[in-house]
N, C-alpha and C positions, 0 to 999 in steps of 0.2 A: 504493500500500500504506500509505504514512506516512497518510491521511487513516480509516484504520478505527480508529486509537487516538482518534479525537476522537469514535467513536460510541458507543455503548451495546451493549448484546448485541442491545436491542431492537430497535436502529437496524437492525443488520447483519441480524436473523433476519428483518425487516421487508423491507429491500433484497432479502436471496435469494429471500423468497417470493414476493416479485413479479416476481423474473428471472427462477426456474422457471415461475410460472403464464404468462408472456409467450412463455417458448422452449414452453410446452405447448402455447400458444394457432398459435404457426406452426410446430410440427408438424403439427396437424392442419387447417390448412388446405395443410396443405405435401399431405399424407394423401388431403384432400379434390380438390384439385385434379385432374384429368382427366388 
């Protein structure tokens, strides 16, 4: 937690959209799967 005070908002809004687009991306292969 201590390491988000050294980021920016940009930093942070940059990090979550890329752990949303990534948890997106294995869901639908979770989805796609057989």
């Amino acid at each position: 937690i201590v390491f988000y005070f050294r980021l920016s908002k940009d930093d942070i809004f940059e990090i979550h959209h890329q752990t949303t687009k990534f948890l997106a991306q294995q869901i639908d292969f979770e989805r796609l799967r057989p």
